[in-house]
C-alpha positions, 0 to 999 in steps of 0.5 A: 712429114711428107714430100712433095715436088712443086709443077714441074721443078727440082723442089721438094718440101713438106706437104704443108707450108706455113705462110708468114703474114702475121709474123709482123707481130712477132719479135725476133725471138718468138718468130725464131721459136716458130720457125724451128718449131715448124722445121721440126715438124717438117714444114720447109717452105716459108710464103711471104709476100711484099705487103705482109706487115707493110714489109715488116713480116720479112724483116721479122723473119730475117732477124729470127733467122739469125737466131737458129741453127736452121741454114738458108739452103734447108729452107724455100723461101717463096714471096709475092709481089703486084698488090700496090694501095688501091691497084695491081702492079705487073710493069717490069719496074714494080716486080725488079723493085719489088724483089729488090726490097724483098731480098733486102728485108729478108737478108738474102741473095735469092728467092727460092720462088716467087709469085704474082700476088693477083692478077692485074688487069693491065699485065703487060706480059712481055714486061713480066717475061722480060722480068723474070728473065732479068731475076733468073739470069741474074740468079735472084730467082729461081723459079716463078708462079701465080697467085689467084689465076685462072687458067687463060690468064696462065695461058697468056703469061706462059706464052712469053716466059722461057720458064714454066710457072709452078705454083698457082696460090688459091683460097680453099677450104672445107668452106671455101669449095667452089674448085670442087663444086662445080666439077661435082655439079656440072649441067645442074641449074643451081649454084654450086654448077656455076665455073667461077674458075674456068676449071682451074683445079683440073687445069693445074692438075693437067699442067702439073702445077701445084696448088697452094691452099690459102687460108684452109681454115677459113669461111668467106672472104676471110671473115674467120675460121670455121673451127670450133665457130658455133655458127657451124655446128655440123662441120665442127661436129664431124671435124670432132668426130674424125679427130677423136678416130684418128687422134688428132686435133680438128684443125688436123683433120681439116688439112688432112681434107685437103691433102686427101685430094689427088690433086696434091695440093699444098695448104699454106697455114697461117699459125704463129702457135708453136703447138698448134703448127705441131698439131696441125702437122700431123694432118701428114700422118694420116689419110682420110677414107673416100668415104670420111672425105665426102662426109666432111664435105657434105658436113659443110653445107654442100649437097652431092646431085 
C-alpha cells in the first residue's frame, strides 16, 4: 500500500486507515484476524474513539493484540475524545479523564494521535491547550488533531497550542460531496454553491493537515451504504463498470475516488471482514483517470455547471 505523511508530523502510514467502531462486537480472536489481516494489507493506522462500544471497541482491540505477533511500535494508535451523552465536552477535566481511560482500555502507555471528536460550542481553548500540554510533556500523546472542524474553529484552538494540529476527520464519499461541490459550483444560485464548511477542504490543503474520510461509503447521515443499494442505480452501475476495467471490487473503486484527490486524504474504513478490508486495499494499486473521476462524480447525482 501506499504511504503517506499526516499535516506536518514524523508519521507515515498506509493511505487507507481502518476505523475500529464496531470492534465492540468482536471477540478477541476475531478482531485479532482483523487486525492481521489488515497489517497484511498495509493498513497501519487503528482510529478509535472513547465512545465506540461504550468503551468496549478498545478493550477488544487491546485483548487481540495479545494474540498476534504485530508489536505496538508497527502500528498508529489514534482515538478521539469530547462526545459526552447528550453534549460535547472539551474542559481540561474531561479530555485528561477521557485519555486516562483510553490508555487503560487499550493497554497502552501512549496514543500515537488523538483527536477532538466534534466541536463543543463552550470550548475553552486554553483548557484544551493546557490539555494537550499535560499529555505531550508527559508523553501520553504524541500529537494532536480534530474531527468535524471548520477552518476558524481551527483557527482559534491553534492560536493556544505549542503544536500543530494534523489531522482533521470528516465525512466524505461519493454521496456525501459537499467539500467538493461548492468549490465546482461557486457564484451559482442553486445548492450545490452553498459553503457549508468554509472552505474546509482547501483550508486543509493550504495548511498541510490531513483529512480523514469517514464513513466512505455511505449516503446521508450514515443511513447506509450506496454500494450494491438499488435505490442508486447509476452510481453502482459505473462503480461495476470501472471495477470490472481495473479488476477490482466497487467498494475498491469508491475509495480509489477518493485517494485520487490531491488533496491526499485518508479514507477510515470501517470493515470488521478480513476479505473485504483486503479488497478494499487494493484501491491503493490503482489510479483512476481525470476523466473516470469525474464519471463517478457525476454518476452520483452531481451536475458539473
Amino acid at each position: 500500500m501506499k504511504k503517506l505523511r499526516l499535516g506536518n508530523s514524523s508519521i507515515e502510514v498506509g493511505e487507507i486507515a481502518l476505523g475500529c467502531m464496531r470492534m465492540a462486537s468482536l471477540s478477541a480472536k476475531e478482531a485479532a484476524n482483523v487486525i492481521e489481516h489488515a497489517c497484511e494489507s498495509g493498513v497501519d493506522l487503528f482510529d478509535h474513539a472513547d465512545i465506540y462500544g461504550g468503551g468496549k471497541s478498545e478493550e477488544v482491540f487491546a485483548e487481540a493484540l495479545e494474540l498476534i505477533s504485530r508489536k505496538r511500535d508497527q502500528m498508529i494508535i489514534q482515538t478521539k475524545c469530547g462526545i459526552r451523552k447528550g453534549f460535547f465536552d472539551f474542559s481540561k477535566e474531561h479530555i485528561l479523564s477521557s485519555v486516562e481511560g483510553s490508555l487503560d482500555r487499550l493497554k497502552m502507555d501512549y496514543i500515537d494521535i488523538l483527536l477532538l471528536h466534534r466541536p463543543d460550542a463552550l470550548m475553552e481553548p486554553e483548557e484544551v491547550a493546557e490539555a494537550f500540554t499535560i499529555l505531550k510533556e508527559s508523553g501520553k500523546v504524541r500529537y494532536f488533531g480534530v474531527s468535524n472542524q471548520n477552518p476558524m474553529q481551527i483557527e482559534l484552538l491553534k492560536s493556544y497550542l505549542k503544536d500543530d494540529l494534523i489531522v482533521n476527520q470528516l465525512q466524505m464519499s461519493l454521496m456525501h460531496t459537499p467539500m467538493i461541490d461548492a468549490g465546482l459550483n461557486v457564484n451559482m444560485q442553486h445548492d450545490p454553491a452553498v459553503v457549508r464548511d468554509s472552505g474546509v477542504l482547501e483550508y486543509c490543503r493550504l495548511h498541510n493537515m490531513t483529512i480523514q474520510a469517514w464513513s466512505p461509503f455511505q449516503y446521508g447521515m450514515i443511513e447506509g451504504t450506496f454500494i450494491g443499494n438499488d435505490n442508486y442505480p447509476e452510481i453502482n452501475t459505473k462503480l461495476q463498470e470501472l471495477a470490472e476495467k481495473k479488476g477490482v471490487t466497487n467498494s475498491a473503486i469508491a475509495i480509489a475516488w477518493i485517494l485520487r484527490h490531491p488533496a491526499r486524504i485518508q479514507p477510515v474504513i470501517g470493515s470488521m471482514n478480513p476479505q473485504r478490508i483486503k479488497d478494499i486495499a487494493a484501491a491503493s494499486t490503482i489510479e483512476l483517470t481525470r476523466q473516470e473521476w469525474y464519471e463517478l462524480y457525476r454518476s452520483a447525482g452531481n451536475k458539473l455547471p
